[in-house]
C-alpha positions as CSV (number, residue, x, y, z in Angstrom):
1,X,0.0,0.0,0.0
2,X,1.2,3.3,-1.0
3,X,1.8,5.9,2.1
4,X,0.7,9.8,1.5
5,X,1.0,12.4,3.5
6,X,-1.8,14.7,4.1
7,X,-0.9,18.0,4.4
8,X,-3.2,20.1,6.5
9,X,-3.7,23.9,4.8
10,X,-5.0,25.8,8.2
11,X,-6.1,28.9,6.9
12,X,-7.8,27.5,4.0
13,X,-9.9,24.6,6.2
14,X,-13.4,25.9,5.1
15,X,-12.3,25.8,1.8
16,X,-10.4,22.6,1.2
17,X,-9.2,21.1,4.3
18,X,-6.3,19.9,3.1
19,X,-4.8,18.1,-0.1
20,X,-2.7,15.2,-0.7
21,X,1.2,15.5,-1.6
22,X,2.9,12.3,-3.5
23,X,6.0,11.9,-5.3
24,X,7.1,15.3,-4.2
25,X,4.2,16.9,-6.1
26,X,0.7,17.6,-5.4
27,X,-2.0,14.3,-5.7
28,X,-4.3,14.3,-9.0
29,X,-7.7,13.3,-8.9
30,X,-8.1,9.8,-9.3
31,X,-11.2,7.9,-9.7
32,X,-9.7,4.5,-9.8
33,X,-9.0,3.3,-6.4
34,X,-7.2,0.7,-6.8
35,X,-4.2,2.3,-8.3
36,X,-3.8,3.7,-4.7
37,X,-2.5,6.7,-6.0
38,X,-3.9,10.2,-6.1
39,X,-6.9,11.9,-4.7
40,X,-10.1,10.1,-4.4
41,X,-13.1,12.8,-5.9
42,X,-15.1,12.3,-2.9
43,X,-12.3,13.8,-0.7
44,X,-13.0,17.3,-2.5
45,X,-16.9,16.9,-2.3
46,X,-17.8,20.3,-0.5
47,X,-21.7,19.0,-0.4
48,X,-20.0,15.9,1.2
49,X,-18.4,17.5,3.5
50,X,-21.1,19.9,4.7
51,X,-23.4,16.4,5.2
52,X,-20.4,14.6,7.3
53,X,-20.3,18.6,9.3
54,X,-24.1,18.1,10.2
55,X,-24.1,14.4,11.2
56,X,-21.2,15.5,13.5
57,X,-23.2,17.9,15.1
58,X,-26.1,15.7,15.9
59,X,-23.8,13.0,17.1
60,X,-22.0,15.1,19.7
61,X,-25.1,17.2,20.4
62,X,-23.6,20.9,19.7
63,X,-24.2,23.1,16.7
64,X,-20.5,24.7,16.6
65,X,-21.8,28.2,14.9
66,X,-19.7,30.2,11.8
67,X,-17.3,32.0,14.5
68,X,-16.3,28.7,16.0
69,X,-15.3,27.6,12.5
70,X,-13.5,31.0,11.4
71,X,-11.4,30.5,14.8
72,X,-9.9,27.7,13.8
73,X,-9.4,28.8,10.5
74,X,-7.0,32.3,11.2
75,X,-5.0,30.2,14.2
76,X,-1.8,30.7,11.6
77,X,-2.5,34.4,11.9
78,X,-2.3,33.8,15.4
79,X,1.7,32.9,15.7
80,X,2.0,36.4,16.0
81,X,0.6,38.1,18.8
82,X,4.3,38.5,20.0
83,X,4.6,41.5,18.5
84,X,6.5,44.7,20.3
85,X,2.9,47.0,21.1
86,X,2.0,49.8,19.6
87,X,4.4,52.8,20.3
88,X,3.3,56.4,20.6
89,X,6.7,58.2,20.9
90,X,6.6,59.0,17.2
91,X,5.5,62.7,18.2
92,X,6.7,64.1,15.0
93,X,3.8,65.6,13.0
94,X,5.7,64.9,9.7
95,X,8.6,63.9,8.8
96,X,10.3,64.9,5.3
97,X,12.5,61.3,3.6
98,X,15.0,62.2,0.5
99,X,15.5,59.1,-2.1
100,X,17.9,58.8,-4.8
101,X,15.3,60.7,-7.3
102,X,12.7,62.1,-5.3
103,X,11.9,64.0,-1.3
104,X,8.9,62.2,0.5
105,X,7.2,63.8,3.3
106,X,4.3,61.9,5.7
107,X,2.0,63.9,7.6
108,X,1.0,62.0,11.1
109,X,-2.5,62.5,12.6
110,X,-3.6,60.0,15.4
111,X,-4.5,57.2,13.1
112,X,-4.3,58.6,9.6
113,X,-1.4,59.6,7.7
114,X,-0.6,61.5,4.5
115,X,1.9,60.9,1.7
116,X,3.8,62.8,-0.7
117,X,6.3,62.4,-2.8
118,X,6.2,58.3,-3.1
119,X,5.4,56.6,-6.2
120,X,5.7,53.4,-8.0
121,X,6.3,54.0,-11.6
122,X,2.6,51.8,-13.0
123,X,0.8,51.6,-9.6
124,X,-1.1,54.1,-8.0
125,X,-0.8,55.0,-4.6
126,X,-2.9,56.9,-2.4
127,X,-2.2,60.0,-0.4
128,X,-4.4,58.9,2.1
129,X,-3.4,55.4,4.3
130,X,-4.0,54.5,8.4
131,X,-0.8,53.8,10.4
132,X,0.4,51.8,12.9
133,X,3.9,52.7,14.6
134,X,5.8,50.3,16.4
135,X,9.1,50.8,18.5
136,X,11.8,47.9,17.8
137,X,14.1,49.3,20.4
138,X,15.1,52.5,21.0
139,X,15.0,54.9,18.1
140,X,14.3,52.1,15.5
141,X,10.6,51.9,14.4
142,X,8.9,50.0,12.1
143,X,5.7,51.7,10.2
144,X,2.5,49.9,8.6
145,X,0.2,51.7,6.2
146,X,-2.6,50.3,5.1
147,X,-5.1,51.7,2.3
148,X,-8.7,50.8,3.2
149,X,-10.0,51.0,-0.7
150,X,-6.8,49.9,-2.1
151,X,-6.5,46.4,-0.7
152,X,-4.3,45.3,-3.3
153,X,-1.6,47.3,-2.0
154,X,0.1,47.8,1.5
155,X,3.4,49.9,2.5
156,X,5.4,49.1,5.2
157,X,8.5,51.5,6.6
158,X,11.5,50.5,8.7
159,X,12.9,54.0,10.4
160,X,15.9,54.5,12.1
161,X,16.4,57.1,13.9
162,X,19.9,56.7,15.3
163,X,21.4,56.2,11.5
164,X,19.0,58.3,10.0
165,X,18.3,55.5,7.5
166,X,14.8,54.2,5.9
167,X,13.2,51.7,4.0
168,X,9.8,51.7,2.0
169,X,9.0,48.5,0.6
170,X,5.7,48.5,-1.1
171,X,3.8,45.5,-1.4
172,X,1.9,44.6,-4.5
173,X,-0.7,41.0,-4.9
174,X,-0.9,40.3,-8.4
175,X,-2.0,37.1,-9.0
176,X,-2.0,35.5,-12.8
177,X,-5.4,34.2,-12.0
178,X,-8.0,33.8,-9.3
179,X,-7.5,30.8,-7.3
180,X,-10.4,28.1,-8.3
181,X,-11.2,26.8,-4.4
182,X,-12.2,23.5,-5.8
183,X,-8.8,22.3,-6.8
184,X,-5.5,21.5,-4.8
185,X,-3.2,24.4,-4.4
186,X,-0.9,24.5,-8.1
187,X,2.6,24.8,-7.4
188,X,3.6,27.9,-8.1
189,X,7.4,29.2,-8.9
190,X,7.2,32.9,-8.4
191,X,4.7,34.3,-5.8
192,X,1.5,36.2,-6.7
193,X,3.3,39.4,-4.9
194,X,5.8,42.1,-5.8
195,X,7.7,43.6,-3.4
196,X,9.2,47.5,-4.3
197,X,12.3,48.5,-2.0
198,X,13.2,52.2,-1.7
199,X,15.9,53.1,0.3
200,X,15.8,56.6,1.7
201,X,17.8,59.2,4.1
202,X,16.0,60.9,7.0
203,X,16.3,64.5,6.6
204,X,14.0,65.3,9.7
205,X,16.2,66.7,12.4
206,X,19.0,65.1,10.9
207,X,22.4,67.6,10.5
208,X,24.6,65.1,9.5
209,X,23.1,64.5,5.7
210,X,26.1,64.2,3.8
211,X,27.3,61.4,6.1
212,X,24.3,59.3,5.6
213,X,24.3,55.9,3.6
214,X,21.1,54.5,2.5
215,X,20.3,50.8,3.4
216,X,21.7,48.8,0.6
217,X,20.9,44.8,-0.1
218,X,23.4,42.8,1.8
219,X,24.3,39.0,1.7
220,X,25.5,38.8,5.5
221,X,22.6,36.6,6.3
222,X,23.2,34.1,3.5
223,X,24.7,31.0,4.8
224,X,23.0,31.9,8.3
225,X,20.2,30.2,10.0
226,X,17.5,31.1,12.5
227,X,15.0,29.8,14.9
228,X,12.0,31.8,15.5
229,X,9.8,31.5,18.6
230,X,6.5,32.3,18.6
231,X,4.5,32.7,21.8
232,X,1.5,30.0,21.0
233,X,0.6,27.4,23.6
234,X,2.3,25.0,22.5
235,X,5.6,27.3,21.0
236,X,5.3,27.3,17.6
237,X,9.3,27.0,16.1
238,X,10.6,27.7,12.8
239,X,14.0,27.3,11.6
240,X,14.9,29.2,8.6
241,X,17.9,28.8,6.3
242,X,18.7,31.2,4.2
243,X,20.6,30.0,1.3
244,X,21.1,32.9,-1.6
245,X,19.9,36.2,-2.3
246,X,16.6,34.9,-4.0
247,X,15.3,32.3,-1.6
248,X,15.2,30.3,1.9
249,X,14.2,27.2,3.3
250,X,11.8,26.6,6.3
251,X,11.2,23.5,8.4
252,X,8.5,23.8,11.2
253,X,10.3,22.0,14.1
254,X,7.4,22.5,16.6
255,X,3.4,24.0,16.5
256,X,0.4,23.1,14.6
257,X,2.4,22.8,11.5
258,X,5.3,20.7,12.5
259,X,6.8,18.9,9.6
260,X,6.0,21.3,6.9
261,X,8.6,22.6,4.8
262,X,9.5,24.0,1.8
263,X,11.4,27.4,-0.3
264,X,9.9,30.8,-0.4
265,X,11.4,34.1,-2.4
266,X,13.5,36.3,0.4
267,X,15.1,39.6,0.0
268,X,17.2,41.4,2.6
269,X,18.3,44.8,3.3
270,X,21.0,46.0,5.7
271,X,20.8,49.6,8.0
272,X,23.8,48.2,10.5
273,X,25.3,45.7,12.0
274,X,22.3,44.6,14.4
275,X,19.2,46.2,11.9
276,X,18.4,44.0,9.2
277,X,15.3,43.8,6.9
278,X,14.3,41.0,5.7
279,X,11.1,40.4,3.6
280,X,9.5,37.3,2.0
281,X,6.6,35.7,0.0
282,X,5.8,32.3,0.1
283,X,4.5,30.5,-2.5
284,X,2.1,27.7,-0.9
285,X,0.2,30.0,0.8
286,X,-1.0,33.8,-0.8
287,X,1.3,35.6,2.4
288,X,4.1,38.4,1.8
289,X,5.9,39.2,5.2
290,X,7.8,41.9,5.9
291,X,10.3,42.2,9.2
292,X,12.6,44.4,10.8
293,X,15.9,42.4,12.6
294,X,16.9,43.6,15.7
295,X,19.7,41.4,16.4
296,X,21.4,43.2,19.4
297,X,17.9,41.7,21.1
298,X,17.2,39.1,19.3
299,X,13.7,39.9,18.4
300,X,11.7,40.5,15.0
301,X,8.7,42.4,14.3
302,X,6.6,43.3,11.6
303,X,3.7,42.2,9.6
304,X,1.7,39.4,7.4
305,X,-0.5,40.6,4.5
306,X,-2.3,38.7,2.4
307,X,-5.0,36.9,0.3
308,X,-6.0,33.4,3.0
309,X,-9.3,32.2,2.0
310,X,-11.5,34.6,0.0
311,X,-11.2,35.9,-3.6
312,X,-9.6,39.6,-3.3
313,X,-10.1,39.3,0.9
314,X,-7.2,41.1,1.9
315,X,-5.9,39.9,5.7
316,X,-3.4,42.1,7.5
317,X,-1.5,40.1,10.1
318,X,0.9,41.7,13.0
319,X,3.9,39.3,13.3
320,X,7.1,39.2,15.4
321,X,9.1,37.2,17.0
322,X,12.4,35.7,19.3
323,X,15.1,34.7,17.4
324,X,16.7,32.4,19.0
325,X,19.8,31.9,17.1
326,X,21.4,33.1,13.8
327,X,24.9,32.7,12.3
328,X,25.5,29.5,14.2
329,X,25.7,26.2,13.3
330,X,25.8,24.7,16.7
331,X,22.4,24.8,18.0
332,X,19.9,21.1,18.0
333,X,18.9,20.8,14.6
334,X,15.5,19.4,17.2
335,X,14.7,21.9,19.5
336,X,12.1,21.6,21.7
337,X,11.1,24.9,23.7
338,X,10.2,23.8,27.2
């Protein structure tokens, strides 16, 4: 008898469940059973599924309503609630960015912000985005914009104060085609996002301009590795490998995806020698993350974005993080947190 692995997709539960992985690949459908291969069409029966939901219900005597579902669904989302807070000590009403080819200013307001100055040659960008500012450490902040009727996009900043140094990378879903929910997930070798780095100088109270660098891509993480620690009941662990200056590996040591693995597309950017930012977009799974490194304490935060489990539903997901170790390869390729 042939062994397959199923392969539990959490965020898309309602949707599919899951699919079957053989031979490296994804499972076909396969109406012959006794080839013992592929993916039974009855598996992927949503009216199925709905029946087998109901007689569930009536056998444990509980109707579990859409909330309880929807719960269980976002629990990936959920890895990061270990973000740093909210910060307010960005008291600055504005501050004014230069770039290689343009000046950008933001106006603050409580929750809303105004840009000008930015663009993305082909996309348009509104002036108008909310904001939410967190502190990394001292001086070092990382900024999310979000643009309620342009879902599509989302810009993220990383400021620092100390260096004077910032980075806007905007973040762009572009999908080939909308996903058909009654299929396995295609494999896929680009991700349906674009990612748009602009490296800027802090001109705001800054009277050293001439000796600022911008943050420039850097291949000091390549060849490193890192374990990340979420703060989920059970601790959910990744290790990441980062292995050129296009992509990484992961491996789920411990949490409700243990096991999993796989590539996803990585760029990195450099401010020092302890600020890093490092952004991503996997490909199984419609995410794009975006991080700011702090490794003098060994922490990440940042954000998740992107399209879970309905067509053009944008999700906007706070993330951070402990890094446990990078640039050493003598830590237990099996950690267990206790």
């Amino acid at each position: 008898m042939q062994h397959r692995l199923w392969h539990c997709v959490t965020l898309n539960s309602r949707i599919k469940g899951g699919i079957f992985l053989e031979h490296c690949s994804y499972s076909q459908i396969n109406e012959d059973t006794r080839q013992g291969t592929g993916v039974i069409p009855w598996v992927l029966d949503v009216a199925f599924g709905q029946k087998l939901w109901h007689l569930s219900e009536e056998m444990v005597n509980e109707t579990f309503t859409e909330y309880a579902k929807l719960k269980s669904e976002v629990s990936y989302g959920e890895l990061a609630h270990n973000r740093l807070p909210q910060s307010k000590k960005i008291s600055l009403t504005g501050i004014e960015f230069k770039t290689e080819n343009a000046v950008i200013e933001i106006f603050f307001d409580q929750k809303s912000c105004t840009i000008e100055g930015y663009h993305q040659q082909g996309i348009f960008i509104p002036k108008e985005a909310n904001y939410e500012a967190v502190e990394v450490r001292n001086n070092l902040f990382f900024v999310d914009l979000l643009f309620p009727e342009h879902t599509e996009i989302t810009l993220s900043i990383a400021l620092d104060f100390t260096t004077n140094k910032a980075l806007f990378i905007l973040t762009q879903y572009q999908p080939k085609s909308l996903p058909d929910h009654s299929k396995p997930i295609p494999l896929k070798l680009a991700s349906n996002y674009q990612q748009y780095f602009t490296p800027a100088i802090i001109l705001t109270g800054n009277h050293k301009v001439n000796e600022c660098r911008y943050p420039f891509i850097t291949s000091d993480l390549i060849g490193s590795r890192a374990l990340y620690c979420y703060s989920n009941l059970p601790p959910t662990v990744y290790e990441h490998i980062y292995i050129n200056s296009h992509w990484y590996c992961y491996n789920v040591i411990n949490g409700i995806r243990k096991g999993d693995g796989g590539c996803d597309q990585v760029s990195y950017y450099k401010f020092d020698d302890s600020t890093y930012v490092v952004t991503w977009r996997e490909l199984l799974i419609d995410l794009s993350f975006v991080f700011v490194y702090d490794l003098e304490n060994k922490t990440t935060t940042g954000k998740g974005w992107g399209n879970l489990s309905e067509v053009n539903k944008m999700i906007n997901i706070p993330a951070g993080a402990n890094i446990i170790s990078l640039n050493s390869l003598n830590y237990p390729l099996n950690y267990i947190p206790t």
